[in-house]
C-alpha positions in Angstrom: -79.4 58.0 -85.4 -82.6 56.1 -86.5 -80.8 54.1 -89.3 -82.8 51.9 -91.3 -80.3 49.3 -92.8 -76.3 49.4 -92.9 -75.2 47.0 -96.5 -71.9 46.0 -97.9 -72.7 46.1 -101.8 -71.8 48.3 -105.0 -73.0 51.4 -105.9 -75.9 50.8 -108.4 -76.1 54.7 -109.6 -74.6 57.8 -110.7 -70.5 58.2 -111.6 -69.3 55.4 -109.0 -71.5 52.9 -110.6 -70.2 49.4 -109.9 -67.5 50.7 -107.3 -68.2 48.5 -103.7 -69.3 50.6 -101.0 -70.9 50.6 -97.4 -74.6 51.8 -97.8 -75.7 53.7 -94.6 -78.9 54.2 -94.9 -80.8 56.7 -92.4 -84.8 56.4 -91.9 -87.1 59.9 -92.5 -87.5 62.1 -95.2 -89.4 65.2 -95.5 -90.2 64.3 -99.0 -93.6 62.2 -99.7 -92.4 60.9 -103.8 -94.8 59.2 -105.4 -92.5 56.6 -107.1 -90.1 56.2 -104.2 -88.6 52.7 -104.0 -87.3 52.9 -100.4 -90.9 53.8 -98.9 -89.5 52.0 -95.7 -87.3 55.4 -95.3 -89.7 57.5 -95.9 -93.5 57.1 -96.6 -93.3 54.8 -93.2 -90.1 55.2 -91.3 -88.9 52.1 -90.2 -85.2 51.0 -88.4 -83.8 51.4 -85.1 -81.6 53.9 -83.1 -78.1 53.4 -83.2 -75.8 55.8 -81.7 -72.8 57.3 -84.7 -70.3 55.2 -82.6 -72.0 52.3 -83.3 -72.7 53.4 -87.0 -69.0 53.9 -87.7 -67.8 50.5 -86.3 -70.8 48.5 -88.5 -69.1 50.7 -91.2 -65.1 49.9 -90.5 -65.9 45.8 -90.5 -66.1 46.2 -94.4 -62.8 46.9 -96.1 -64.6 49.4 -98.6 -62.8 53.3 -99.1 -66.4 54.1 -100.5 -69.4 55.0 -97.8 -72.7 56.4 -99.1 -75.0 58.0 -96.7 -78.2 57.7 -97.7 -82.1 57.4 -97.2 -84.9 58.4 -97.1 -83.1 62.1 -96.6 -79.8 61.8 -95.2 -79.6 65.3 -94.4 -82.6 65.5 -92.0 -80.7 63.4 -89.5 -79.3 65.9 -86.9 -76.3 63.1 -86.1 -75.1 63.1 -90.3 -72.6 65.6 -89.7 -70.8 63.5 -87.1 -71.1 60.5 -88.7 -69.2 62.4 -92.0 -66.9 63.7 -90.0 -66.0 60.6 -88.3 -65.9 58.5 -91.7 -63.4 61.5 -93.1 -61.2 60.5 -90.1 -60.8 57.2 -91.2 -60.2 58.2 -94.5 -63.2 57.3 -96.2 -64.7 58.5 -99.5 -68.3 59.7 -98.5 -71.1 60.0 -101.0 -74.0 61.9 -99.4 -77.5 61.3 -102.0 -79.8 64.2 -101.2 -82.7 65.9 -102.7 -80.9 68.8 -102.0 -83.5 70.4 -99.8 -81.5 71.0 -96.8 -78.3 72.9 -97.3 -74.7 71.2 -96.5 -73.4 73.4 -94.1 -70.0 72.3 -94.4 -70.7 68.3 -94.0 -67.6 66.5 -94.9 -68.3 65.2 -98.6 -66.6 63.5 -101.4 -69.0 63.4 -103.9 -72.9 65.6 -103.6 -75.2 63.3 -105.5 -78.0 65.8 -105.4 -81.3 64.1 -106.9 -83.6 67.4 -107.2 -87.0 66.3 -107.7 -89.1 67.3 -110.6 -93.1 67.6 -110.8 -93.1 63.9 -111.6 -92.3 63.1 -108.1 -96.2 64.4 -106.9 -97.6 61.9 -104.2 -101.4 62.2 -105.7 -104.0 61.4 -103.5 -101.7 58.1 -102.2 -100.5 61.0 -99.2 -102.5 63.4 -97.1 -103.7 66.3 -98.1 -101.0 68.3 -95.9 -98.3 66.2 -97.4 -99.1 66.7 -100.6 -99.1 70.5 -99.7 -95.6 70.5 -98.0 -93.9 68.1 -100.8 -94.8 70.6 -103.3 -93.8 73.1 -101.4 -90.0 71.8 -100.3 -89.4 69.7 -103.4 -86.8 72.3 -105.4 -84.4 74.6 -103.8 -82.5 76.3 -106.6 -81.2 78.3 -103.4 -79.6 75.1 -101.7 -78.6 73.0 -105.1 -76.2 76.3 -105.7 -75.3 76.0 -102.1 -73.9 72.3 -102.7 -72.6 73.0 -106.1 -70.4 75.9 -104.5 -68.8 74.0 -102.2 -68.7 70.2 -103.2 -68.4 67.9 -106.3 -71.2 67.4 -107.4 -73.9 65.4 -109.7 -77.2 66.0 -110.6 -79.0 63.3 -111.0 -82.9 63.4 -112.3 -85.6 60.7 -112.4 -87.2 60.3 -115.7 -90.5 59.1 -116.5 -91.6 60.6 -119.4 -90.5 63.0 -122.5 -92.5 66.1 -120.7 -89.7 66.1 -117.4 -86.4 66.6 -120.3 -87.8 70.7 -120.6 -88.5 70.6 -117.3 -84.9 69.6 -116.1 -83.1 72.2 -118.9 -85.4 74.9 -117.3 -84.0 73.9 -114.0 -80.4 73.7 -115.3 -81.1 77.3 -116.7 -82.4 78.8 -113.7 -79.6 78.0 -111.6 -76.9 80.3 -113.6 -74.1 77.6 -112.9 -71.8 76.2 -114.7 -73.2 72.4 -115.0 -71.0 70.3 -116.9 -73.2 68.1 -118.9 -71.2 65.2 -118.0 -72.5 65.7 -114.2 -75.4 65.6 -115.5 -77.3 62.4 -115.1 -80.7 61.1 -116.4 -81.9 57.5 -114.8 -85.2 56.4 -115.9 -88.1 55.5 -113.3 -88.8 52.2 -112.4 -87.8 49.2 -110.3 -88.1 46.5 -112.5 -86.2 45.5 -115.4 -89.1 45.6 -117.7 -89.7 49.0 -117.4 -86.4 50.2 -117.0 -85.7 48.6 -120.5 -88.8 50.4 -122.2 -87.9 53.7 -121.1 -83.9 53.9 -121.4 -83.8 54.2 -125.5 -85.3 57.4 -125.6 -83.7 58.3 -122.6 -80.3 57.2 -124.3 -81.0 59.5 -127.4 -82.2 62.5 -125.5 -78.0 62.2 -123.6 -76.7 61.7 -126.9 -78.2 65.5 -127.7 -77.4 67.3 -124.9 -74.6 66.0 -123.7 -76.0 64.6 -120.5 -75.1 61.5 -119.0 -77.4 58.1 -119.2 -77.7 56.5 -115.7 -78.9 52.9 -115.7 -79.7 51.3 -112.2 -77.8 48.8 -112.1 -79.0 47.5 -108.8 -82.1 46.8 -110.5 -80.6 44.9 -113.2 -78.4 42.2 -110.2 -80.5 42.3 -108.0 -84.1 43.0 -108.1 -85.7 46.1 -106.0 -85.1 44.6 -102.6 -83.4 45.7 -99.4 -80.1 45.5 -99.0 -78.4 45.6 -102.3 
């Protein structure tokens, strides 16, 4: 697997917030988003190849039930499925965080945290030309997110950055014709500092309070900065 960093730390986002867990992080995406904060998985691939036996043993040093498998785009890495099935052996609770582009295929899974990603997510003129096309292009598949809601727990979880992306996400939620509890529902505002975090969660907060949805801070952010590792 090309893995681009293996961390012992707690779980910054989404329902598990502030539970430890083992971050696997896998390098490649076949996303190009223009606000990603882990460009080192993605934009520019970096890590090294580690073979799943190698990845599960890195793994079973921490004494943490909770893995997350990660990226970049977990699911493009042909070797995930072994790796999930060898952390559900050992009895592990495995997150997988996906844009939700590739469909699950039975992967052993604990918890979806499906990240669909909205027209915010545009590269602009920072990616190819040819990127720019085929992010557009694989960005949203209702198709899949149903596929993983079928058959897993799930949670959606959307990046905000402005007002405009709320209509965008209840046309989503609409379009699926599935039965999304609110609750699993979560809205985390863009950014990776404090500063702007901060400036965009009160309106963020009130548009939860009247739809029901479920504020996500990143609390990552918060302890430890946006760096690698954490």
């Amino acid at each position: 697997m090309f893995i681009s960093e293996i961390f012992h730390s707690i779980q910054g986002e989404g329902r598990l917030i502030g539970v430890p867990s083992v971050f696997v992080r896998t390098s490649g995406c076949n996303l190009r988003c223009g606000w990603c904060d882990t460009p080192y998985a993605s934009w520019e691939p970096e890590g090294r190849d580690v073979s799943v036996e190698a990845v599960l043993a890195e793994v079973l040093r921490h004494d943490s039930r909770h893995v997350v498998l990660t990226g970049g785009e977990p699911m493009v890495a042909k070797e995930l499925p072994a790796l999930a099935a060898a952390l559900r052996a050992e009895g592990r609770h495995i997150t997988i965080e996906t844009a939700a582009t590739v469909p699950p295929e039975g992967i052993a899974c604990d918890l979806a945290s499906l990240s669909p990603k909205l027209s915010n997510s545009d590269p602009g003129v920072r990616a190819p030309a040819g990127w720019r096309e085929r992010h557009e292009a694989r960005r949203l598949r209702p198709d899949v997110i149903r596929d993983w809601l079928d058959h897993y727990p799930c949670q959606l979880k959307f990046v905000v950055a402005g007002e405009k992306d709320i209509d965008e996400i209840i046309r989503l939620l609409a379009g699926l014709e599935h039965n999304v509890s609110p609750e699993n529902v979560l809205l985390m505002p863009e950014g990776v500092d404090s500063v702007t975090l901060k400036e965009r969660t009160g309106w963020l907060v009130a548009v939860c309070r009247e739809h029901g949805f479920r504020f996500a801070p990143r609390l990552h952010i918060e302890l430890f900065g946006n760096t690698r590792g954490t």
